[in-house]
C-alpha positions in Angstrom: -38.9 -11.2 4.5 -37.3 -11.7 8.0 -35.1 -14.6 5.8 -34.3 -12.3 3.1 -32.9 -9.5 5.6 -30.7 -12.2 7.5 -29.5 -13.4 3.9 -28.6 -9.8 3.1 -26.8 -9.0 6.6 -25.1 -11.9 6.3 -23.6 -11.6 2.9 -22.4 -8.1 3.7 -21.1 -9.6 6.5 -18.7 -11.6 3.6 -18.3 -9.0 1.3 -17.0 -6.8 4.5 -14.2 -9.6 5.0 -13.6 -9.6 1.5 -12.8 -6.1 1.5 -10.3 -6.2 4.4 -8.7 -8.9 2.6 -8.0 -6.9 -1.0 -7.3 -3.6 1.2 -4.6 -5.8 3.6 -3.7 -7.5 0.3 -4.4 -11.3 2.0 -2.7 -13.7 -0.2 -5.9 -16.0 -0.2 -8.0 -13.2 -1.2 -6.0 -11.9 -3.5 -6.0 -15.1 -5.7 -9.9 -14.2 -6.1 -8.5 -11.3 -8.4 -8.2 -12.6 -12.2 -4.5 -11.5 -12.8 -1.5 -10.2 -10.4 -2.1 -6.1 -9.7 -0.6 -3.1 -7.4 -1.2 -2.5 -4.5 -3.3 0.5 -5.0 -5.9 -1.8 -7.5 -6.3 -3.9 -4.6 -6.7 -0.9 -2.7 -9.3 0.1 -4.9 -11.2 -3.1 -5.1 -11.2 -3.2 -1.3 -13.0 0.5 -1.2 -15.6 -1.0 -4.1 -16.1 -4.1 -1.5 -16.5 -1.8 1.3 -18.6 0.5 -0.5 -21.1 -2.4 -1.1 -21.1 -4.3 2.2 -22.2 -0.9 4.1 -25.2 -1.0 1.7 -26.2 -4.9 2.2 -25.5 -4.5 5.9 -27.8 -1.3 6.3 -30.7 -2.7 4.4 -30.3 -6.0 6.4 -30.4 -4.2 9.4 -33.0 -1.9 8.8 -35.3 -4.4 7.0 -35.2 -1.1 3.9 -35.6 -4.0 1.0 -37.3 -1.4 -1.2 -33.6 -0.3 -1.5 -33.4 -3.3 -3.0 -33.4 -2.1 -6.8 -30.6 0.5 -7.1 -28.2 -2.2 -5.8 -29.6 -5.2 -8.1 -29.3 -2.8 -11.4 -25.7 -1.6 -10.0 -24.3 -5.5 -10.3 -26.5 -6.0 -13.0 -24.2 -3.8 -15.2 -21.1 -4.6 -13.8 -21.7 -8.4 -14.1 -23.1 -8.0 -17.6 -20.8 -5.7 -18.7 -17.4 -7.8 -17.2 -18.6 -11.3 -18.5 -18.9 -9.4 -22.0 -15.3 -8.9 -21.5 -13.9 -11.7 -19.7 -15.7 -13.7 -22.6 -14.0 -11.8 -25.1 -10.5 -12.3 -23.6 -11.7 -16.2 -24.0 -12.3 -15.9 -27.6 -8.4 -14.0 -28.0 -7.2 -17.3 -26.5 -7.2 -16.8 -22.9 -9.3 -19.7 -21.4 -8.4 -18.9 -17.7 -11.0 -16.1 -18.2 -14.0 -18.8 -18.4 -14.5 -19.3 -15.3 -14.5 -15.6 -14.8 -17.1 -14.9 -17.3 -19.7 -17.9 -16.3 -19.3 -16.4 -12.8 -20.1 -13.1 -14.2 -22.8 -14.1 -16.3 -24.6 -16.2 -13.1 -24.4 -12.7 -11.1 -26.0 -11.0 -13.8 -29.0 -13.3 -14.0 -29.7 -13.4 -10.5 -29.3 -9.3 -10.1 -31.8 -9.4 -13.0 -33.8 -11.3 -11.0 -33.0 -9.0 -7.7 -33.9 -5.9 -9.6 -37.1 -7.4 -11.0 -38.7 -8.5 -8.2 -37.5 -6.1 -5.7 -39.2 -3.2 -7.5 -42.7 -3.9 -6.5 -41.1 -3.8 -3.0 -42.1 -0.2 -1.6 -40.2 1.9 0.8 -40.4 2.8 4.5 -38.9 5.9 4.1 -40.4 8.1 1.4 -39.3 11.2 2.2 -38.2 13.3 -0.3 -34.4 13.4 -1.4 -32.7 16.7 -0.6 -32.1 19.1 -3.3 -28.2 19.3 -2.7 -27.9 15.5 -2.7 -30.1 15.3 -6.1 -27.8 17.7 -7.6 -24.9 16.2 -6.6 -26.0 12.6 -8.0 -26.5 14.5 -11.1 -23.0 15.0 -10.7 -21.6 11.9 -10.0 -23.2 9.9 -12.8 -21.9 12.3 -15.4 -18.7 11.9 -14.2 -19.3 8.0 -13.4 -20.1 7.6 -17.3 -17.0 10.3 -18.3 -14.3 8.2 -16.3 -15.7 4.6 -16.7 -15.7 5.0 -20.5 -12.5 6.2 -20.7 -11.3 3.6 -18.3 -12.7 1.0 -20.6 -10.5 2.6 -23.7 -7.8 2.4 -21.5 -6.6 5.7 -21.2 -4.7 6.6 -18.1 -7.0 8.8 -15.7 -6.0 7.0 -12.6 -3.5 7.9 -10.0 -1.6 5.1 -10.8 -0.2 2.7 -13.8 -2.9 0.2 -14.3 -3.1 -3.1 -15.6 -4.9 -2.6 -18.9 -7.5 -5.5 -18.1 -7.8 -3.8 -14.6 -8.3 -0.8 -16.6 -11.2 -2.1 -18.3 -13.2 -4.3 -15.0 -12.8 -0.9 -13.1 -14.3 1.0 -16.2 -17.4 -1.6 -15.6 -17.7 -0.9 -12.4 -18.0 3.1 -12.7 -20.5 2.5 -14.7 -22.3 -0.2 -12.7 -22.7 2.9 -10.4 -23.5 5.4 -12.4 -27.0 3.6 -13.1 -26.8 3.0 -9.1 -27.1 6.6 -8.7 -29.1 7.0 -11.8 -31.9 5.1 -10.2 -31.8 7.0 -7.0 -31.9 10.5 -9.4 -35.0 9.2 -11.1 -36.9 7.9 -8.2 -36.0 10.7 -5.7 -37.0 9.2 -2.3 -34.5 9.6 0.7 -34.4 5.8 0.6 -32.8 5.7 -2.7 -30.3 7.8 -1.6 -29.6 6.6 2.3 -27.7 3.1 1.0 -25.8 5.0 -2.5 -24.7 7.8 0.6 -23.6 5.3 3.0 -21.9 3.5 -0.1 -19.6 6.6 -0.8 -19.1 7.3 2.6 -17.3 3.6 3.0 -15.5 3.7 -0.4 -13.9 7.7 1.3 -12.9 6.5 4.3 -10.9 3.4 2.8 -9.4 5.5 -0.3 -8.8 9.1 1.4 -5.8 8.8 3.5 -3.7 6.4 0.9 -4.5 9.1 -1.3 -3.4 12.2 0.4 0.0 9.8 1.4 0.1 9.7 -2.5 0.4 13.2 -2.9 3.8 12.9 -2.1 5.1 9.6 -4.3 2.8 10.1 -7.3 4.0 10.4 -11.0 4.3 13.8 -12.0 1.6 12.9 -14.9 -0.5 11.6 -12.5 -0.6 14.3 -10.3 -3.6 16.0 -12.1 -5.9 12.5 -11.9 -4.7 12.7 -8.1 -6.0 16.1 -7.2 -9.6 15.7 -9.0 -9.4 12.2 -7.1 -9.3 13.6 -4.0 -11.6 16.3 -4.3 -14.3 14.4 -5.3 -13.5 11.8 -2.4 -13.7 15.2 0.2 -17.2 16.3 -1.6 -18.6 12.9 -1.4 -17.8 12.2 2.1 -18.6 15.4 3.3 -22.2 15.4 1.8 -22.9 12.1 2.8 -21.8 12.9 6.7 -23.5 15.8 6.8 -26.9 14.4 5.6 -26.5 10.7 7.3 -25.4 12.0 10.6 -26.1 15.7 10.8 -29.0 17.1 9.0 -31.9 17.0 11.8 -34.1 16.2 8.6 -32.2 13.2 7.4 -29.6 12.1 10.1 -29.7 8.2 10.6 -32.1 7.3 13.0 -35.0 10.2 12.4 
């Protein structure tokens, strides 16, 4: 186990630099991206990159692999669901996109793989899940299911003008997380909920400040999209600092 936790610290360790390189909009990490985008897509992939590195770092850390599962189902459906589409771009013509949908495909299978054999795996921390957080989860997968389908119909709920093939990879990814927060709803231990928590918490703190700049450059028919953005970014990071580093009940390091 010591092996797999090293594996896991280490590739956050990767992702982590990945993410400063999409949020700093590095030229060599940029060519990682399937097509040209705007700054705040990068921006945006740089908070999902974030988001996960703070979960693969805690669990390395901490040695929590029963965390394991919520985080193999989350890639799970975003690799499944992106080489599904990445394939399909193939079959209209665009072979570029093979690479990008074998890729896909070979994180899907080994996330399968993750999330099957992790789940035996149990937790060290079984305490219950708080009652607000539960709620609140409830919350975010609706909304995680509302905005990724209509992100994968293309219809224009971000902040910004997207690229439609962005439109439709970041549509995969809200719902990759929606089942990421599904699983922590169904099994309701505070270890399920510490890394998806910790997750938010990262993807705020990159996304929060560019957004409130925003405010004051923003399309006026994007304004709405904006607002709703932002609230949800100030809910989100305030529950998960209040329960991760306040709460005597659930504060890291009780």
């Amino acid at each position: 186990m010591k092996t797999i936790r090293t594996f896991i610290f280490i590739g956050g360790l990767v992702i982590l630099a990945l993410a400063f390189g999409f949020i700093f909009r590095v030229p060599r990490v940029l060519s990682l991206w399937p097509w040209e985008d705007g700054r705040y897509s990068y921006l945006f992939i740089g908070s999902i990159l974030a988001a996960v590195s703070a979960a693969a770092l805690w669990i390395g850390w901490t040695g929590e692999l029963g965390a394991l599962p919520a985080g193999s189902l989350n890639v799970l459906v975003i690799a499944l669901t992106t080489s599904i589409y990445f394939f399909n771009l193939v079959s209209q013509g665009r072979s570029d996109m093979l690479a990008f949908g074998l890729i896909s495909m070979l994180m899907a299978l080994v996330s399968y793989a993750a999330f099957v054999w992790s789940r035996r795996l149990p937790l060290t921390d079984p305490r219950p899940t708080p009652k607000l957080v539960r709620v609140s989860f409830g919350i975010f997968i609706a909304s995680l299911f509302l905005a990724g389908g209509a992100l994968v119909l293309r219809m224009p709920i971000f902040p910004w003008d997207l690229n439609p093939d962005s439109s439709v990879v970041f549509g995969c990814i809200f719902l990759g997380d929606a089942f990421y927060f599904l699983y922590g709803l169904f099994r309701p231990r505070w270890g399920n909920a510490f890394g998806q928590l910790l997750s938010f918490l990262a993807y705020d703190l990159v996304l929060i400040v560019p957004f409130l700049l925003l405010l004051n450059t923003v399309k006026p028919g994007h304004m709405l999209g904006l607002v709703v953005y932002i609230v949800v970014l100030i809910y989100s990071g305030g529950l998960a600092v209040y329960y991760l580093l306040i709460d005597p009940q659930t504060r890291f390091g009780t």
